[in-house]
C-alpha positions in Angstrom: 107.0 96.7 116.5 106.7 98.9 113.5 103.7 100.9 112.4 102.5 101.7 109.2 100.1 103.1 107.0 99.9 101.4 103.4 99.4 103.5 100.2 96.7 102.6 97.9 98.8 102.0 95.8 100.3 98.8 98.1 97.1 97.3 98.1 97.1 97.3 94.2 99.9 96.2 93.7 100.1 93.3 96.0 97.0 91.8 95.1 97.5 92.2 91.0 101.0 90.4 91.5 101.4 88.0 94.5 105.3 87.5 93.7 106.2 91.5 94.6 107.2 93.2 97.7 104.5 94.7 98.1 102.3 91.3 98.4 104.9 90.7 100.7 104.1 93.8 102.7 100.2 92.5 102.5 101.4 88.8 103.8 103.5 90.9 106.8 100.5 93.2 107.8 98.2 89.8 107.4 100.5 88.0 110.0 100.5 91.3 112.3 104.2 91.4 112.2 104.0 95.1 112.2 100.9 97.4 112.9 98.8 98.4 109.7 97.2 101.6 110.6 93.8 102.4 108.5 91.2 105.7 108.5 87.7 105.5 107.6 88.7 107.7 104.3 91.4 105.4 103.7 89.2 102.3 103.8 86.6 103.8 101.4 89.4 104.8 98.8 90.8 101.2 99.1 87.1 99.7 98.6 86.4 102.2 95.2 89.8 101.4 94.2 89.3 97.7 94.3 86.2 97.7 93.0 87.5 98.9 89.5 87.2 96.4 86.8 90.0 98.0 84.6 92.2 96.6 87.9 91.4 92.6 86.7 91.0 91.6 90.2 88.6 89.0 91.1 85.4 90.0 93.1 86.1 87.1 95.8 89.8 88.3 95.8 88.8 91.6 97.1 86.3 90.5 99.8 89.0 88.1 100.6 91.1 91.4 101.1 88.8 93.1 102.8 87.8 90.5 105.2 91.4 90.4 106.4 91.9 94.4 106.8 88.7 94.2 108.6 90.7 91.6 111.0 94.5 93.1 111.3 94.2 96.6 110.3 93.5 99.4 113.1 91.1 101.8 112.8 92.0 105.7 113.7 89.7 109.0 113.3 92.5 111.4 112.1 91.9 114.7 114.1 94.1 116.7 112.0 94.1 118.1 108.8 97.3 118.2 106.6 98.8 119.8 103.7 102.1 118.1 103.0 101.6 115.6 99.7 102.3 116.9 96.2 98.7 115.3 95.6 96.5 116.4 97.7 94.2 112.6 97.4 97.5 111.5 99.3 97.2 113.6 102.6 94.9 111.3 104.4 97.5 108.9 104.7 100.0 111.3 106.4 96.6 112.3 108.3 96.3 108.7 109.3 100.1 108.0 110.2 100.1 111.2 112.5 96.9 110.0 114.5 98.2 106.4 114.6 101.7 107.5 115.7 103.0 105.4 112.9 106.6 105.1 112.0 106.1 104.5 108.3 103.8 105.4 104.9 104.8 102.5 102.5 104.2 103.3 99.1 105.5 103.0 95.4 104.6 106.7 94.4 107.5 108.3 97.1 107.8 111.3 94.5 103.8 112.1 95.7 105.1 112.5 99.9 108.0 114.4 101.5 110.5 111.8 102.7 110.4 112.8 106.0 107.3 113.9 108.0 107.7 114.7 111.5 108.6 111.6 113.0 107.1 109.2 110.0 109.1 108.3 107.1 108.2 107.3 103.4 109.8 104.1 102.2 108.8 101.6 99.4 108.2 98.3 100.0 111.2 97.2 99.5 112.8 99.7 102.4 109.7 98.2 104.1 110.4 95.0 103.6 114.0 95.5 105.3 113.1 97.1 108.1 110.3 94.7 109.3 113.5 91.8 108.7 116.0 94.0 110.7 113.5 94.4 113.7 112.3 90.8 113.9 116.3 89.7 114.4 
């Protein structure tokens, strides 16, 4: 079974349009068909995030959200810190995916990571999307 750390940016995305992949990704991680990997640091930047109202999301969509991370998404205390985004607001997530052992970031902003990070590597949703398919054949 995969595992994977989802961008910010996933989150966004898949609750402001429920037709893209990356709702899809969201519906996937909901359904545990892979491992959705999560920080403390992560989890606080996905709450501020949310809680935007420039975003247009609806207050009981979000708790809705967060009810269900709270459910399906593992928790990990990263123990290492890392240097390795073009942003540095993005290294928790490769700090994350390194503690977790995770085989994937997802994320729409790829230009932000390397492709390759040790063993994890950077896909979109839609690369996502296709390797979750190919593994559950």
């Amino acid at each position: 079974m995969a595992k994977a750390v989802l961008d910010t940016n996933i989150i966004v995305s898949g609750l402001r349009n429920p037709e893209g992949n990356a709702a899809s990704v969201l519906r996937l991680a909901e359904s545990r068909a892979f491992r959705c990997y999560v920080s403390q640091e992560i989890l606080n930047e996905y709450e501020e995030v949310l809680a935007r109202i420039s975003l247009g999301l609806k207050l009981e969509q979000v708790k809705k959200f967060l009810r269900m991370l709270r459910r399906t998404y593992i928790m990990v205390d990263p123990a290492k810190q890392v240097e390795a985004a073009s942003d540095p607001d993005d290294d928790k997530f490769l700090e994350c995916a390194l503690k977790a052992r995770a085989d994937y970031i997802v994320t729409g902003n790829l230009r932000h990571f390397p492709p390759r990070f040790q063993d994890i590597r950077v896909v979109s949703p839609r690369q996502f999307l296709g390797i979750v398919a190919t593994q559950a054949l």
